[in-house]
LOMARGU-70437 format. One line per 10 residues: number of its first residue (from 1); their letters; for each residue x, z, y of N, C-alpha, C. Coordinates in steps of 0.001 Angstrom, whole numbers, plus 500000, padded with zeros to 6 digits. Each point is the difference from the previous one (the first is absolute). Layout:
<nodes>
NUM = a = X Z Y X Z Y X Z Y ~ ...
</nodes>
This chain:
<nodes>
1 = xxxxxxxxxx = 271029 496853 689517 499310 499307 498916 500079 498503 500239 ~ 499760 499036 498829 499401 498738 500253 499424 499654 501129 ~ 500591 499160 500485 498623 499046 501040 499059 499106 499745 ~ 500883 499545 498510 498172 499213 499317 500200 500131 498473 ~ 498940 499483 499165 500231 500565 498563 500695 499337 499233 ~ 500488 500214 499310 501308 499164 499305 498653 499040 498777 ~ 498457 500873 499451 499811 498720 498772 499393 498662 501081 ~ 499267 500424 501212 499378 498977 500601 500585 499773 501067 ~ 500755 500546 500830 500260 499998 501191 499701 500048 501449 ~ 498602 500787 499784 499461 500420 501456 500676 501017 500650
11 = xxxxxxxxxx = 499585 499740 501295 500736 501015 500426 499144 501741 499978 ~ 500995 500741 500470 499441 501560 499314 500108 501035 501069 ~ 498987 500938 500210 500058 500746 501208 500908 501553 499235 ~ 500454 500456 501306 500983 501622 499436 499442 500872 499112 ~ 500587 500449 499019 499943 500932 499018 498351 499327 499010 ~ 499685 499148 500381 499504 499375 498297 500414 500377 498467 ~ 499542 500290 499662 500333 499994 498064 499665 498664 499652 ~ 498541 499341 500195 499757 498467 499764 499942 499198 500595 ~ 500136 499048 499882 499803 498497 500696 498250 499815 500202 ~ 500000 499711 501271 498531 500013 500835 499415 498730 499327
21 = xxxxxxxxxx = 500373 499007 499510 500105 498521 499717 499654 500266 498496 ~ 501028 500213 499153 500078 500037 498799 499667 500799 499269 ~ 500393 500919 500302 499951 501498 499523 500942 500739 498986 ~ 501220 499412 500226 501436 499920 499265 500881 501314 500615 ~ 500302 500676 499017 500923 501361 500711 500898 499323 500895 ~ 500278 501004 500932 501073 499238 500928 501335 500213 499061 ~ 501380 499494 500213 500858 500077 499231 501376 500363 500943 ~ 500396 498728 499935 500872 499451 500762 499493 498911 501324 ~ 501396 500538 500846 500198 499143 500652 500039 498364 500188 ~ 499486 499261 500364 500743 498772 499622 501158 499570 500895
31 = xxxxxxxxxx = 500741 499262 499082 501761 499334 500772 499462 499054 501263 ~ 500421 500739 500900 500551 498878 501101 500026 498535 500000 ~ 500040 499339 500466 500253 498089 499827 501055 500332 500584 ~ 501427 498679 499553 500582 499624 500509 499635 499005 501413 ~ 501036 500357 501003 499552 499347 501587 500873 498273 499372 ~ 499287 498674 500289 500817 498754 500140 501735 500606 500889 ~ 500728 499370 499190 501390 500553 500897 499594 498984 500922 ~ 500649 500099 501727 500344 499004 500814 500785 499000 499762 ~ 500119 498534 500990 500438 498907 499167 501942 500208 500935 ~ 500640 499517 499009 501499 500200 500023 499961 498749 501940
41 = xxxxxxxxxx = 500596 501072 500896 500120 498550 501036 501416 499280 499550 ~ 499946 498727 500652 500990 499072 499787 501173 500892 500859 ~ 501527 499423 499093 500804 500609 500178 500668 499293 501539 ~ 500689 500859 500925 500190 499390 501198 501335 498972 499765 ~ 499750 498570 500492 501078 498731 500128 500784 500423 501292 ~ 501666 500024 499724 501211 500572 500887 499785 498462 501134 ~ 500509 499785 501099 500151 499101 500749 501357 499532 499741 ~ 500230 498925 499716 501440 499698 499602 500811 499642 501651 ~ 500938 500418 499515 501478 499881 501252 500184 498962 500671 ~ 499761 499562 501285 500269 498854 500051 501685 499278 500080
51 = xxxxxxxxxx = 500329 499043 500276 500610 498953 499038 500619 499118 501718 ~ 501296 500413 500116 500060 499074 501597 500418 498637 499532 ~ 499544 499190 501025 499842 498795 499974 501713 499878 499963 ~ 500517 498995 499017 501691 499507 500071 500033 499015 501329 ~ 501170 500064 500712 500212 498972 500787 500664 498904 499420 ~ 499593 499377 501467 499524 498149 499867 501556 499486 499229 ~ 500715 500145 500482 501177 499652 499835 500803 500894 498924 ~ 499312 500589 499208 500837 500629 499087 500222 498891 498357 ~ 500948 500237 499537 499922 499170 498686 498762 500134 499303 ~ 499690 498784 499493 498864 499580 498976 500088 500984 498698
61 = xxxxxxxxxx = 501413 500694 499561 499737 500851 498899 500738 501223 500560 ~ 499055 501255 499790 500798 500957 500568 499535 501411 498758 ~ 501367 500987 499671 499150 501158 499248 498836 500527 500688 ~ 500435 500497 501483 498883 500974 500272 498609 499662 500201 ~ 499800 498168 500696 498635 499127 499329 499711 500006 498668 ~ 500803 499868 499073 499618 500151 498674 498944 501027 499684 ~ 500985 501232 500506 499412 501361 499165 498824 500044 501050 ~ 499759 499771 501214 498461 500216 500637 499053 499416 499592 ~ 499992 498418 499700 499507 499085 499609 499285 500808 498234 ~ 500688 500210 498902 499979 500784 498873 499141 501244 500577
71 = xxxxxxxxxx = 500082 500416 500631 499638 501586 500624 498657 499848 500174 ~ 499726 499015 500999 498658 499225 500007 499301 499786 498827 ~ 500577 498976 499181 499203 499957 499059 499506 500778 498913 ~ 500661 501269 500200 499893 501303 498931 499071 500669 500578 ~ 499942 499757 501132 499143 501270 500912 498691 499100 499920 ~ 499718 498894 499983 498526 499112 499908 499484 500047 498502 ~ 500672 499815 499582 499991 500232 498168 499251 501307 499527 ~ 500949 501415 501178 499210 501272 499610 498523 500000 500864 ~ 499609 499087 500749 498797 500022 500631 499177 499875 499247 ~ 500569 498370 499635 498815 499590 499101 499530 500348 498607
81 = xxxxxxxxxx = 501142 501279 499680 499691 500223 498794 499287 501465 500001 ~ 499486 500437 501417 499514 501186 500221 498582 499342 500492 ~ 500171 499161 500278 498731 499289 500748 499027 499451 498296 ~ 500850 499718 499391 499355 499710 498849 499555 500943 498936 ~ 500618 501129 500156 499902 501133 499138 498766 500560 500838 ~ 500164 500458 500875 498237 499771 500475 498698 499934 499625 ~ 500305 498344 499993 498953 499659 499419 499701 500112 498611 ~ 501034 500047 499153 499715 499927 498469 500327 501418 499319 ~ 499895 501189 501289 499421 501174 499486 498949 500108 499517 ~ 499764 500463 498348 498579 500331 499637 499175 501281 500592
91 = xxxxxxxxxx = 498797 499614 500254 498798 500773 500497 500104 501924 499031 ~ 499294 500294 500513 499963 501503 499447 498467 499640 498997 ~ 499959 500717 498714 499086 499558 499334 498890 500717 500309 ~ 498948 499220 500514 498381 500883 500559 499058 500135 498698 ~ 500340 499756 499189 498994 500313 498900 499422 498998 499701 ~ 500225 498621 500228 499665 498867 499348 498948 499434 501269 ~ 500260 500576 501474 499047 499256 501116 501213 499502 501260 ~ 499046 499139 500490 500994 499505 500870 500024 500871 501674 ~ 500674 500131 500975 499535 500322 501104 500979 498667 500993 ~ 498957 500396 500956 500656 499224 501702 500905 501398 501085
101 = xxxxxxxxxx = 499336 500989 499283 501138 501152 501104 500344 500456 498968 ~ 500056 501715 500682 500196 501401 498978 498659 500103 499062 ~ 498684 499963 500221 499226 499677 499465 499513 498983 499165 ~ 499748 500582 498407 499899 498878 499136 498237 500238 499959 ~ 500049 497887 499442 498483 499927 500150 499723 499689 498733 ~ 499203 500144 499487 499389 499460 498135 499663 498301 500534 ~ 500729 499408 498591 499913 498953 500090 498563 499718 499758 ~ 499479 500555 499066 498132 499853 500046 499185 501025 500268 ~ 498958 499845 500568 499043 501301 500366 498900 500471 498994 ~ 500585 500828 499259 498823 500381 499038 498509 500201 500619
111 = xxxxxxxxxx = 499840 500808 500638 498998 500615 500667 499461 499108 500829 ~ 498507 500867 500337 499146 499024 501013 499977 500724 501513 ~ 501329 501378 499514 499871 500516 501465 501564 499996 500062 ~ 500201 500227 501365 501661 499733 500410 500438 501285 499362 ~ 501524 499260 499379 500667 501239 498884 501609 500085 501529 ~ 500053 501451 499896 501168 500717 500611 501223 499681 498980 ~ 500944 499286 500252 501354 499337 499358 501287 500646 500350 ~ 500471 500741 498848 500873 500768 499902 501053 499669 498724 ~ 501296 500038 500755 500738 499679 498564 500288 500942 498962 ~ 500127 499069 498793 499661 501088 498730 501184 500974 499494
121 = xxxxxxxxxx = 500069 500835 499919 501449 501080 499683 500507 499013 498262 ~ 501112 500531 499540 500296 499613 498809 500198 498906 500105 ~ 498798 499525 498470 501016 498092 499551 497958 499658 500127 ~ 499773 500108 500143 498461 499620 500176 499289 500343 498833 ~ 500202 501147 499128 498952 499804 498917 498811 500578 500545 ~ 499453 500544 498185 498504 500089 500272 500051 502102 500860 ~ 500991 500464 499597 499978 501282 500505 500329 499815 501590 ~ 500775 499307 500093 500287 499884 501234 498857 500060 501266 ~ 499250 498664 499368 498815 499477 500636 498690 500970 499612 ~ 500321 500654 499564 498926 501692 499772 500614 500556 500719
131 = xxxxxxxxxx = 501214 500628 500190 500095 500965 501080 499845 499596 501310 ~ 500123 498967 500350 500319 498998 501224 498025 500340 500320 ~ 499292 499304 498996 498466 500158 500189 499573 501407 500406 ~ 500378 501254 499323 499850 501384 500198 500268 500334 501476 ~ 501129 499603 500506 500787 500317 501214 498946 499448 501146 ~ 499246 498615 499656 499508 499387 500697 498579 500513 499697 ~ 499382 500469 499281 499176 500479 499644 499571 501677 500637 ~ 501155 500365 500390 499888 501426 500231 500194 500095 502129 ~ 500299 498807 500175 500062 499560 501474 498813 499547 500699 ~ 499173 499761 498638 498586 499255 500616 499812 498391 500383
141 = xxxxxxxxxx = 501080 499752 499412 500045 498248 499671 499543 499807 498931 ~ 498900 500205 499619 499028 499699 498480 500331 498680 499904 ~ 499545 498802 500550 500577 498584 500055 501406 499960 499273 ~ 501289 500315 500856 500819 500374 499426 500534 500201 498758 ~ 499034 501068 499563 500250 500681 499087 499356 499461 498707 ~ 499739 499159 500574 498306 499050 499100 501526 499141 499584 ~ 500482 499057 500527 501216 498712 499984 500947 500891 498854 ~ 500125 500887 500879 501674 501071 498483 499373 500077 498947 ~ 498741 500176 499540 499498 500810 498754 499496 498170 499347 ~ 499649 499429 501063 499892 498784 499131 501147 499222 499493
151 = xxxxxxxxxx = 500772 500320 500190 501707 499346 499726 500305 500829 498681 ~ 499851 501566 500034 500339 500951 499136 499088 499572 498898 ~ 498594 499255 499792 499710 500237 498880 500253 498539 499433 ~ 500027 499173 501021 500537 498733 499419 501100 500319 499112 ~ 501280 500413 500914 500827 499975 499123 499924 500471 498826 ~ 499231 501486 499459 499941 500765 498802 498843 500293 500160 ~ 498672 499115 499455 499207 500052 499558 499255 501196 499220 ~ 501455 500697 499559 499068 500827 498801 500223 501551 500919 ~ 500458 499938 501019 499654 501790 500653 498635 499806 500705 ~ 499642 501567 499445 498576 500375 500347 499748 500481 501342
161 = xxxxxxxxxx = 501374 500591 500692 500302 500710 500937 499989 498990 500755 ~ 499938 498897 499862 500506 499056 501394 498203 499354 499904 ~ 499578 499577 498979 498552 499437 500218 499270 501237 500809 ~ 500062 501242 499566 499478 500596 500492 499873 500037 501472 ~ 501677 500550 500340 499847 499752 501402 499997 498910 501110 ~ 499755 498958 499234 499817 499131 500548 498171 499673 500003 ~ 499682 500787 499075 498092 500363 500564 500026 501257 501284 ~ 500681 500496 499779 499745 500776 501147 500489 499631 501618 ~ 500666 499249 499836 500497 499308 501354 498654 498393 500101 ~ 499287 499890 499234 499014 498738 500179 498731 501411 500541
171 = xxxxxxxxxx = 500003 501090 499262 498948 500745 500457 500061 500248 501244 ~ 501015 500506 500698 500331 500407 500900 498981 498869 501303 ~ 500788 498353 499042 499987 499307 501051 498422 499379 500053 ~ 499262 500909 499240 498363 499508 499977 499391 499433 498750 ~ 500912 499348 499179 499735 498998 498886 500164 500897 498785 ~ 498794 500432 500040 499362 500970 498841 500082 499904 498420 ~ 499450 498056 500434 499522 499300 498598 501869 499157 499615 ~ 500620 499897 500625 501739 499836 499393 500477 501243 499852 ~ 499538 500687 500781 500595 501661 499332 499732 500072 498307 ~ 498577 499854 500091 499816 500299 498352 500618 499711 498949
181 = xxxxxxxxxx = 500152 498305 500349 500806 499108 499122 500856 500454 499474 ~ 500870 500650 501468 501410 500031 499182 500636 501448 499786 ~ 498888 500871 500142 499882 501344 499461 499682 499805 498393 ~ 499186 498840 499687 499883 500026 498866 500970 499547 499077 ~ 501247 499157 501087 500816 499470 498890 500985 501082 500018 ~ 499775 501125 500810 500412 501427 499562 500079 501265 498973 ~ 498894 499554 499776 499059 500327 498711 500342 499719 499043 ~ 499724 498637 499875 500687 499258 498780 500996 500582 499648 ~ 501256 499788 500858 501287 500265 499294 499882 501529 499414 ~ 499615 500782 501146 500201 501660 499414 498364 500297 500310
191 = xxxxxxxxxx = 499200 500016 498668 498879 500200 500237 499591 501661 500058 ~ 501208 500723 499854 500164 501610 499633 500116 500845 501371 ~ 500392 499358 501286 500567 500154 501280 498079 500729 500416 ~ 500473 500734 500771 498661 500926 500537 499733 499615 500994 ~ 501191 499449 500828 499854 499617 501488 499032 498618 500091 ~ 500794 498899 499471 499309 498919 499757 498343 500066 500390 ~ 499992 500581 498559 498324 500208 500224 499085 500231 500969 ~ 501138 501559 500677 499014 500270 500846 500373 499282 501545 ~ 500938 498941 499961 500117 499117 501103 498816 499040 500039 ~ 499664 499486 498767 499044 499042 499547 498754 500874 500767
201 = xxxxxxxxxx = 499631 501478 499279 498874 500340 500953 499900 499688 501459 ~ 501425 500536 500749 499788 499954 501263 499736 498587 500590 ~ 500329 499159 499538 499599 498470 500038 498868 499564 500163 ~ 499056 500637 498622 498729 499518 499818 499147 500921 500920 ~ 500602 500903 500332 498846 500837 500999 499737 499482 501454 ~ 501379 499342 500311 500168 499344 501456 499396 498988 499901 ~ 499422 499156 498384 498783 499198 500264 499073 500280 499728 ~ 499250 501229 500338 498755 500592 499471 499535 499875 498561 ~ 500842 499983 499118 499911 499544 498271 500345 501833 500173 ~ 498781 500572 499856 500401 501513 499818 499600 500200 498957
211 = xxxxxxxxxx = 499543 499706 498807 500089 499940 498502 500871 500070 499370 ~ 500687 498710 500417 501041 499485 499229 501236 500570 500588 ~ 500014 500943 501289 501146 500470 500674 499748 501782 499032 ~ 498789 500244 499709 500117 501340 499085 500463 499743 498740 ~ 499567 498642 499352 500681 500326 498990 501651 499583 499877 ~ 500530 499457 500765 501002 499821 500045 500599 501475 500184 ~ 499590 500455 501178 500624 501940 500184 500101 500472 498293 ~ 498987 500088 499801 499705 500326 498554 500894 500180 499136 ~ 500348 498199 500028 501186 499948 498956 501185 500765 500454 ~ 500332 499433 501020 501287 500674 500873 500341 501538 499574
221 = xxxxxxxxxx = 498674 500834 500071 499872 501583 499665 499960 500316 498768 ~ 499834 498752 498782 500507 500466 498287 501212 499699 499929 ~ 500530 499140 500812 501127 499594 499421 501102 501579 501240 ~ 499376 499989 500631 500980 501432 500995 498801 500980 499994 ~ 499638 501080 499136 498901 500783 500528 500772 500730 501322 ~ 500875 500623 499924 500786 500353 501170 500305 499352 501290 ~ 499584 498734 500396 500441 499683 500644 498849 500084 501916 ~ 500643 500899 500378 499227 500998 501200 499190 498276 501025 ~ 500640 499162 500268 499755 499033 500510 498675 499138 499663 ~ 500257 500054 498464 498912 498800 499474 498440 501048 500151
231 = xxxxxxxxxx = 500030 501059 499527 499149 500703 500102 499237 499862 501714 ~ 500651 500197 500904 499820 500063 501141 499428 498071 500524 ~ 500515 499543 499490 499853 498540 500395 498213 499846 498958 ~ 499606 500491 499045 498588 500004 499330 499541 500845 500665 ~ 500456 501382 500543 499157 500360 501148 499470 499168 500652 ~ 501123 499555 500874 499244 499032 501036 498585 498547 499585 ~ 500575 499802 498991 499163 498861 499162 498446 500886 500088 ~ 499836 500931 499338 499097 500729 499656 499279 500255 501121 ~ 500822 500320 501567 499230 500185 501184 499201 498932 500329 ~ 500858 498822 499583 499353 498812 500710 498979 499416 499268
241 = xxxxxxxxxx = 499633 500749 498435 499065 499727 499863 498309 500931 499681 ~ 500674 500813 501018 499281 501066 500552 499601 500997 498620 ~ 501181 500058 499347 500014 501198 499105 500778 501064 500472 ~ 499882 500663 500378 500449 501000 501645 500658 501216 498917 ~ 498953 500207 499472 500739 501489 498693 500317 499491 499048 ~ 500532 498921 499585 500807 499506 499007 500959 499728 500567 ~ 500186 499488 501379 501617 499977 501248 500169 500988 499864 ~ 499368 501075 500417 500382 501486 500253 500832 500541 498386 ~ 499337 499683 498956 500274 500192 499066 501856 499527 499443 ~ 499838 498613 500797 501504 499727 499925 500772 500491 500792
251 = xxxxxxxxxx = 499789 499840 501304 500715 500808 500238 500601 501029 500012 ~ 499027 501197 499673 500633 501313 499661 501115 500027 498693 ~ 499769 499175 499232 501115 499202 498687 501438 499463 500602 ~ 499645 499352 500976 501181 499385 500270 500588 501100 501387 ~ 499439 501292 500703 501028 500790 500461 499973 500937 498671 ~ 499175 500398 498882 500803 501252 499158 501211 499207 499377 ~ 500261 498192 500052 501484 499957 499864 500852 500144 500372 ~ 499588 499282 501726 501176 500367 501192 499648 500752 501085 ~ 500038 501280 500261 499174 500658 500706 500003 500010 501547 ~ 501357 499265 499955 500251 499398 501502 499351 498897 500721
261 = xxxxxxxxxx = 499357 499295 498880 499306 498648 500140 499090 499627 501395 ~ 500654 499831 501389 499316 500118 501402 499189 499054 499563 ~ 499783 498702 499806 498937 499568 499744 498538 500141 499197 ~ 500420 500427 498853 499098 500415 499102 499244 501509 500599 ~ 500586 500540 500807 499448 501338 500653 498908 499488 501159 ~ 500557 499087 500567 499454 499151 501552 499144 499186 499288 ~ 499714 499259 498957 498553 499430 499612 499153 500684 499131 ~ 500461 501668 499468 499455 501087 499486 499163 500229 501269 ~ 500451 500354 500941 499642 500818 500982 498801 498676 500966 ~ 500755 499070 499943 498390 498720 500293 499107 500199 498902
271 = xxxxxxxxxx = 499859 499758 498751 498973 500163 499290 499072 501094 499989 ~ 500643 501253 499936 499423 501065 500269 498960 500002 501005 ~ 500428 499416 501391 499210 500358 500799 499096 498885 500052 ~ 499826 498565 499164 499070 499100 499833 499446 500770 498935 ~ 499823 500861 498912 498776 500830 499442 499893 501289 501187 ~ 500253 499799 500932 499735 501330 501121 500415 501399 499536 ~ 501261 500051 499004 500241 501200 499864 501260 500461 500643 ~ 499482 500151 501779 500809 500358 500572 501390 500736 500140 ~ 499462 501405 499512 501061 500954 499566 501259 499856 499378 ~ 499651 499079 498888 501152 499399 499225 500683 498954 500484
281 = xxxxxxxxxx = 499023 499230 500887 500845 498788 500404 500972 500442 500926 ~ 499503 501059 501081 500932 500277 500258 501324 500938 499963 ~ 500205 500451 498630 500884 500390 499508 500942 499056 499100 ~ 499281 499549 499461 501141 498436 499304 500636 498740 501793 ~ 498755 500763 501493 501123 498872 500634 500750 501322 500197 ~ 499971 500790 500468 501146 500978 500355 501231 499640 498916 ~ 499694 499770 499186 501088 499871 498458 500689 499214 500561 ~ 499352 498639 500406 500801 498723 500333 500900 500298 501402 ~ 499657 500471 500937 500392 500198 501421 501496 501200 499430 ~ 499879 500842 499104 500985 501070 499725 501190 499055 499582
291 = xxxxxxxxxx = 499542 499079 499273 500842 498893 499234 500751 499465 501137 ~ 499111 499020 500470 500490 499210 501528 499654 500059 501173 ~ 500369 500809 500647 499179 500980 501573 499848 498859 500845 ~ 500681 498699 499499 500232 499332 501164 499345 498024 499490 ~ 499236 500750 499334 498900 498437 499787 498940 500330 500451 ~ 500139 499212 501126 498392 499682 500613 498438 499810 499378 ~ 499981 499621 498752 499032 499362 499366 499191 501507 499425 ~ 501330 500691 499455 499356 501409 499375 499434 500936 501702 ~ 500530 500039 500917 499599 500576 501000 498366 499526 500027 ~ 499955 498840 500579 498635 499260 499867 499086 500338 499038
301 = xxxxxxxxxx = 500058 499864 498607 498614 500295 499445 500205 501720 499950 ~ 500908 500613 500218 500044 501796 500559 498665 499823 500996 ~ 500225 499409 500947 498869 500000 501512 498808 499510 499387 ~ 499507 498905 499192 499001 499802 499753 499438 501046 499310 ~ 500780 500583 498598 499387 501332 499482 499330 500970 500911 ~ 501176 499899 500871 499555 501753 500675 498674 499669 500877 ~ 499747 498574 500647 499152 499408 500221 498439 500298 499789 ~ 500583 499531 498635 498517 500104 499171 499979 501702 499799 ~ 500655 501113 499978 499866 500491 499808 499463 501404 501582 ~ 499637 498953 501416 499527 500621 500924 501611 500383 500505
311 = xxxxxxxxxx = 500857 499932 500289 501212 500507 499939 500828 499204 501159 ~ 499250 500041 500982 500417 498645 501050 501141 500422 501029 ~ 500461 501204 499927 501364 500461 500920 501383 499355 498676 ~ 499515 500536 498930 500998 499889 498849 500224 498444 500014 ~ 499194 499569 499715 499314 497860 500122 501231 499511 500691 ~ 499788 500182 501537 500162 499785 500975 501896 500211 500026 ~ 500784 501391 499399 501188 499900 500205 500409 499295 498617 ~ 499262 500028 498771 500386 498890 498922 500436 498329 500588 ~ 498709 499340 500865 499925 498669 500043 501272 500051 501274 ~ 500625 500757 500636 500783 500144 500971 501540 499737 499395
321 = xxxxxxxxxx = 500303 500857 499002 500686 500432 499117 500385 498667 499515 ~ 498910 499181 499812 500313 498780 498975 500404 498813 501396 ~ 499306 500048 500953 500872 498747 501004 500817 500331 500802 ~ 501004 501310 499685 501058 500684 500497 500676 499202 499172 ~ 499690 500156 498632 500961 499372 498707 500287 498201 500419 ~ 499293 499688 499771 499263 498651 500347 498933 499576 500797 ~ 500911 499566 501337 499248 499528 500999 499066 498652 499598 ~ 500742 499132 499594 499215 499014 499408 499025 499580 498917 ~ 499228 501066 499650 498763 500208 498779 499197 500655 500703 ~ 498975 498792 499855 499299 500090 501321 498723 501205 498717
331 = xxxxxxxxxx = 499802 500422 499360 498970 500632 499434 499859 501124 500640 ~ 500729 500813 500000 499896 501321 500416 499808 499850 501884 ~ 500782 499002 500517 499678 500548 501524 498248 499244 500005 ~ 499073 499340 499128 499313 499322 500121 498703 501490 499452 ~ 500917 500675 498968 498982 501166 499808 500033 500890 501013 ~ 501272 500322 500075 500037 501030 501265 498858 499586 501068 ~ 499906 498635 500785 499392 499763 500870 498608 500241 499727 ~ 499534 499930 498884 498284 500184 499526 499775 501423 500142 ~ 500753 500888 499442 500234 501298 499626 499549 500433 501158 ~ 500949 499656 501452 499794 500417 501688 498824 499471 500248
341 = xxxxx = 499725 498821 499821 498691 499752 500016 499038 500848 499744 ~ 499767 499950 498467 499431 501513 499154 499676 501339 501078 ~ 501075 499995 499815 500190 501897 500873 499766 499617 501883 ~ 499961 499071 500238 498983 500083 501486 501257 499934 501017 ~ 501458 499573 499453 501041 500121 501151 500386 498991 500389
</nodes>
């Protein structure tokens, strides 16, 4: 499958149907970048023949001085005209930046954080500098990816696809309130786009505007009632504003679309057990763990369920289970340790 989504370009974990980000069917693949070719080395200069000195006493005009003398000057002639070709070889075209090595640097720094400088495939347009942003975007150079998408919409202003993802690479990078902006000049152009919208939610929720992040879902879900993601993303809205069976409510909407939906099962199965209805919660996490045996996070609230549910041998190989997966999440070895605590070991 894809490694990231072709409408936004995040990257995408195995056997997905949607984009974790967007919530865009997976499709296709995306193309490869072209690699910068290497630079042509200079061609190697022959050592010319040397030339014996005529003796002292030979006549002032002689053929075979002639033709050495001539020989010489043909052979300095081809020096200097290799020595000059050289220099007035033209450069390989970097996409309109200059470099000091193999590495080209942007002549100006958009950003207020250091951008990763890569030369641009093609002739520099605005697609170019979208895929170039995607590539860089899907590496975890948000910065990066921030510089390509700002080039891409300069150049063509009117794609929605490039404002967009160029909010999602400012989200990424913390800046919530420029995310919006230019999600909205997303909008604008294609105010019909489902994603948009519900990017705009995820925006406004990361600034606690959880109003205005539901109704944004909202829209997102008339304009796609189908769309398994947006549903799941007003779940979450709904948790956070402690409407627990109206999350629950979405969610179960957004897996009867995609029934594979590991996430939407894994914050089914948290909600559940924040109204304490154990039983179920832990059957929607079992859902999630069947999905992905090998995410730590679903192991973890498994142990807290069984937890709460007196269940402290079961607990105990859940929170195990999860820092087998991931040593470095510290939650579960932090429950586990209470748990032993708990039980007197």
């Amino acid at each position: 499958m894809p490694k990231s989504c072709e409408q936004c370009g995040a990257p995408l974990k195995p056997d997905l149907k949607f984009c974790e980000e967007c919530g865009a069917p997976v499709v296709v693949e995306p193309h490869a970048l072209p690699k910068t070719p290497p630079e042509k080395p200079a061609p190697a200069v022959a050592t010319p023949p040397l030339v014996p000195e005529p003796a002292k006493d030979s006549p002032s005009f002689s053929l075979p001085r002639l033709v050495g003398t001539v020989t010489i000057i043909v052979i300095l002639c081809i020096i200097a005209l290799v020595v000059y070709s050289g220099f007035m070889t033209p450069q390989p075209d970097l996409g309109g930046e200059i470099h000091s090595s193999s590495t080209p640097i942007p002549t100006t720094k958009v950003t207020s954080t250091p951008v990763t400088t890569m030369a641009v495939p093609g002739d520099g347009s605005a697609t170019d500098w979208y895929t170039r942003g995607t590539a860089l975007y899907d590496s975890g150079d948000y910065s990066g990816a921030l510089y390509a998408f700002e080039k891409a919409t300069t150049l063509d202003p009117e794609t929605a696809n490039a404002w967009n993802a160029k909010s999602r690479a400012l989200h990424k990078l913390g800046k919530n309130e420029e995310a919006i902006v230019n999600v909205n000049k997303a909008i604008a152009i294609d105010p019909v786009e489902s994603i948009y919208e519900n990017n705009k939610g995820i925006y406004l929720r990361a600034l606690n505007r959880y109003d205005e992040a539901l109704s944004a879902h909202g829209v997102a879900i008339a304009l796609d009632p189908h769309s398994a993601f947006a549903w799941y993303c007003k779940g979450l809205t709904l948790d956070d504003l402690g409407r627990n069976q109206d999350a629950l409510d979405a969610y179960n909407v957004s897996i009867s679309i995609e029934p594979n939906f590991e996430d939407a099962w894994y914050d089914k199965g948290r909600t559940l057990r924040t109204l304490a209805r154990y039983d179920e919660a832990l059957i929607a996490i079992d859902k999630a763990i069947a999905i992905d045996p090998n995410d730590a996070y679903n192991w973890n609230v498994k142990g807290l369920i069984l937890e709460d549910m007196n269940r402290y041998s079961e607990a105990l190989a859940a929170y195990e289970n999860a820092i087998a997966i991931d040593p470095t999440y510290q939650s579960p070895t932090n429950n586990r340790k209470n748990l032993l605590d708990k039980m007197g070991k």
